[in-house]
Structures are given as structure tokens and as C-alpha cells.
C-alpha positions as CSV (number, residue, x, y, z in Angstrom):
1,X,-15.5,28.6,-12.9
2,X,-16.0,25.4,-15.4
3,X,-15.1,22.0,-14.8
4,X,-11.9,21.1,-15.7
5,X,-12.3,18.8,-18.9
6,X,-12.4,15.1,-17.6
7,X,-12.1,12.0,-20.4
8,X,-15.0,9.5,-19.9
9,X,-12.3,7.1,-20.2
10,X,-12.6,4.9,-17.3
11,X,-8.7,4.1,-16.8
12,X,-8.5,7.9,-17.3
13,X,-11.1,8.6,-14.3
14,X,-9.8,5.8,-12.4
15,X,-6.4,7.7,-12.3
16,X,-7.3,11.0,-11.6
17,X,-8.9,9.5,-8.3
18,X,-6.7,6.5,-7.4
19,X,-3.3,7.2,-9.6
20,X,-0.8,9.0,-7.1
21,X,0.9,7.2,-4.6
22,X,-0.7,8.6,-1.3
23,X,-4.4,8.0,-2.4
24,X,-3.6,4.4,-2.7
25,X,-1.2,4.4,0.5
26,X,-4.7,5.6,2.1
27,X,-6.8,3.2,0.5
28,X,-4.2,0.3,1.5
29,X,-3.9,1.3,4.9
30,X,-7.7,1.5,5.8
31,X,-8.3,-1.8,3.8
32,X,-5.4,-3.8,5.1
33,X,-4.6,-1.9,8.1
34,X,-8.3,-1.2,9.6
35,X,-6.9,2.4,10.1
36,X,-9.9,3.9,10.4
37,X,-9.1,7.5,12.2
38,X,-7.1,10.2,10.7
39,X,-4.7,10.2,13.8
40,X,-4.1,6.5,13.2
41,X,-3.8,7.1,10.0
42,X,-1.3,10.1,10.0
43,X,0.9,8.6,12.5
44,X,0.8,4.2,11.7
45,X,1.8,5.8,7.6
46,X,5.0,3.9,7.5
47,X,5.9,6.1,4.3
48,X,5.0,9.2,6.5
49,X,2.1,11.0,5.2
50,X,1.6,14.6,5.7
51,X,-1.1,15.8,7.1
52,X,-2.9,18.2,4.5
53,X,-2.3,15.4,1.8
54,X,-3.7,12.7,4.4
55,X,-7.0,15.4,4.5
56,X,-7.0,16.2,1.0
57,X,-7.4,12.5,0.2
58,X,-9.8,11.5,2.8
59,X,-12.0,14.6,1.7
60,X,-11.7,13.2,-1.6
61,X,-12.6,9.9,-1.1
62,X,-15.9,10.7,0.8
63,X,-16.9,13.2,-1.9
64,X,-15.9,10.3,-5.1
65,X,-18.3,7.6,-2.6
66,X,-15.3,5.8,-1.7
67,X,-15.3,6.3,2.2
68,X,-17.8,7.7,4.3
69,X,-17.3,10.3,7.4
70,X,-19.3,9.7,10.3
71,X,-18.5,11.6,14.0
72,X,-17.4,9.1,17.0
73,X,-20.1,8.6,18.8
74,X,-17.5,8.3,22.1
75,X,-15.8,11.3,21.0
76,X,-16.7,14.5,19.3
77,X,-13.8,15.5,17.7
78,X,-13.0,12.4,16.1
79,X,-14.2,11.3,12.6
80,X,-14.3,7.3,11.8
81,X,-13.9,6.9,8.1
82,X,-15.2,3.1,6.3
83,X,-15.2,1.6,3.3
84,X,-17.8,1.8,0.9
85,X,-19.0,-1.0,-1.2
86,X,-17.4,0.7,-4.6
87,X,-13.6,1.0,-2.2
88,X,-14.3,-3.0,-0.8
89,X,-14.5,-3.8,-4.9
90,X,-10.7,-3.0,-4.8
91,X,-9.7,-5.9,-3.3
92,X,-9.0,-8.1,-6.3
93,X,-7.2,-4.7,-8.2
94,X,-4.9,-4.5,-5.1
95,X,-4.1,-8.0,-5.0
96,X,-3.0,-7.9,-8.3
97,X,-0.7,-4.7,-7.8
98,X,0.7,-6.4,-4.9
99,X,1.2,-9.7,-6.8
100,X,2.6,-7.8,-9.9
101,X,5.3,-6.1,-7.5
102,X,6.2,-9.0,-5.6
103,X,7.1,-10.3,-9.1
104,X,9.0,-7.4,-10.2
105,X,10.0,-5.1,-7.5
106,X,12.3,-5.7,-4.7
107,X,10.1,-6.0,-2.2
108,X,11.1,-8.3,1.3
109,X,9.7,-11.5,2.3
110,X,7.5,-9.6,5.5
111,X,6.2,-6.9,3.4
112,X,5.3,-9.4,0.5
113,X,4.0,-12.2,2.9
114,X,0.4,-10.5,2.4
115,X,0.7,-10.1,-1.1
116,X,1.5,-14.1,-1.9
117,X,-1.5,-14.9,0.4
118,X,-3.5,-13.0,-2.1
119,X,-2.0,-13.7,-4.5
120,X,-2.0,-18.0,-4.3
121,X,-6.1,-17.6,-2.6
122,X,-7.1,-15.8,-5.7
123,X,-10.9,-15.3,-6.0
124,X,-12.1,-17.1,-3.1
125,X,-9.9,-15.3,-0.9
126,X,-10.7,-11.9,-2.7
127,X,-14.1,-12.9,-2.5
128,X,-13.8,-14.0,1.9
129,X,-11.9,-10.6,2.0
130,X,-14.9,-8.2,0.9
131,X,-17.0,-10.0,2.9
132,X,-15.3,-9.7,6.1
133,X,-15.1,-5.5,4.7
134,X,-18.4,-5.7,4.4
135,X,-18.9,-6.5,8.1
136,X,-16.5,-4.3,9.3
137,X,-17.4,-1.3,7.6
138,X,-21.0,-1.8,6.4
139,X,-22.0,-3.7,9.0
140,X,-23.1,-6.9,6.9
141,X,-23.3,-10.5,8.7
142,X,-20.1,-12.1,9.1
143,X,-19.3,-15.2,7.4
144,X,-16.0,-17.8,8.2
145,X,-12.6,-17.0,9.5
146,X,-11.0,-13.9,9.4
147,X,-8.9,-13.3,6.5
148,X,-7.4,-10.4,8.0
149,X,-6.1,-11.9,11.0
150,X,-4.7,-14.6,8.7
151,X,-2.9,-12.1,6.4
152,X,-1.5,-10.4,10.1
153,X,-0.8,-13.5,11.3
154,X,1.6,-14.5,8.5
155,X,3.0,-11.0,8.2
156,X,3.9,-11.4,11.8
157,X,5.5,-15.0,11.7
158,X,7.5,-13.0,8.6
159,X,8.6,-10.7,10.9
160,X,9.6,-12.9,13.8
161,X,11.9,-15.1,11.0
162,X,13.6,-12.2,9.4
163,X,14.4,-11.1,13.2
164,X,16.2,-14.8,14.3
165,X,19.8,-15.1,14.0
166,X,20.5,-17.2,10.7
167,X,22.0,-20.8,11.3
168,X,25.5,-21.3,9.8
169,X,26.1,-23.7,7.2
């Protein structure tokens, strides 16, 4: 069987591995959810993923470099997937999807709360955001605060101010 003919285009290659909507659901979910088994990330999918696209996209990911598989060392049966250095290096691309949409889609205020945090911290943030990745997944030194539990703190003050009763005027 031959390879099916691939364009060295890197937009072109970029798509083929990242361009349908699960594989960056995936993607978005490990990165900004720390979903990092298949169970939490079959049942936490708010879009509800099925479970042979969830595999096929893990499987994937791990043959392209962009996740690894390793077995729980508490539990046999379970895999724990992480980020590699090339899926940390999609930080800044997602923050730029995410700012693009809050500009252009209707998104809410708690779903896009993440997304302006990015967005307005730019590099720096970007750059705080990989890092912490890096420790998490690739067990590098940790450096500062913890972007991701200020990106889950303001998603959840979002959340409790969507939920109060609005004041008459």
C-alpha cells in the first residue's frame, strides 16, 4: 500500500493533523483542562466526544510526537497521556483562535473569560503558560504563579456572575 500523497506545505500538514474539530477539542482539553486520562477525557468533553474518535485522536497524537502514552504506575489499565514540547508550542496559536472567536463568534462571557486573559497577557503569559506545561507534563522546574489556576479562577468568578440574579434598574 503507498502513502497517500501528502503536500510539504506546512499549513497543509498542519491541517491534516490538527484541522477537524475533535483533534483540537482534544488538544484544548488536555492543555487547558489537565485532562490527562482517556476516561476524563471521554466523559469531562462538554461537546461529547465519542469514544473511537477520542482513541483515534489520542493514537494519532502519540504517533505525530504530540502526546506521549505512558501506563499508571497506580493502575494498570490506565494510560496517562502529556504534552510534548512540539503540543506545549500551541499555546500562542490557541490563544489567538480563542481571541479571534471571542471577536467574532458568539461566544459567552464564562466560556471567553479564558480567552481575554490570553488574549490582553499576550506573550508573557503565553510564555508563563508553557512553562508551567513544561512542569506538568515534562517535568521541568516550576517557575512563578500558576497561570492555570488564574485562568480557572476567573472562569469560575464568570460562572458565579452569570449565575446571580441581575439587579433591576
Amino acid at each position: 500500500m503507498t502513502e497517500p500523497h501528502r503536500s510539504g506545505c506546512p499549513i497543509n500538514l498542519t491541517l491534516e493533523l490538527l484541522g477537524d474539530r475533535w483533534s483540537l477539542i482534544v488538544i484544548r482539553d488536555i492543555i487547558f483542562g489537565n485532562r490527562r486520562y482517556f476516561r476524563e477525557l471521554l466523559t469531562q468533553s462538554e461537546e461529547g466526544i465519542a469514544s473511537n474518535i477520542l482513541a483515534d485522536r489520542l493514537k494519532r497524537f502519540v504517533e505525530n510526537g504530540l502526546l506521549t502514552r505512558t501506563d499508571d504506575p497506580d493502575h494498570r489499565q490506565k494510560a496517562l497521556y502529556s504534552l510534548t514540547e512540539p503540543a506545549i508550542q500551541l499555546v500562542p496559536l490557541l490563544a489567538q483562535i480563542g481571541a479571534w472567536g471571542r471577536r467574532y463568534t458568539p461566544a459567552t462571557h464564562e466560556l471567553s473569560v479564558r480567552a481575554q486573559l490570553l488574549e490582553e497577557g499576550g506573550p508573557k503569559l503565553w510564555a508563563a503558560f508553557m512553562q508551567e506545561l513544561r512542569s506538568i507534563h515534562l517535568g521541568a522546574p516550576s517557575k512563578g504563579r500558576s497561570v492555570i489556576a488564574t485562568l480557572q479562577s476567573a472562569f469560575e468568578r464568570a460562572v458565579g456572575e452569570s449565575a446571580r440574579p441581575k439587579a433591576r434598574q
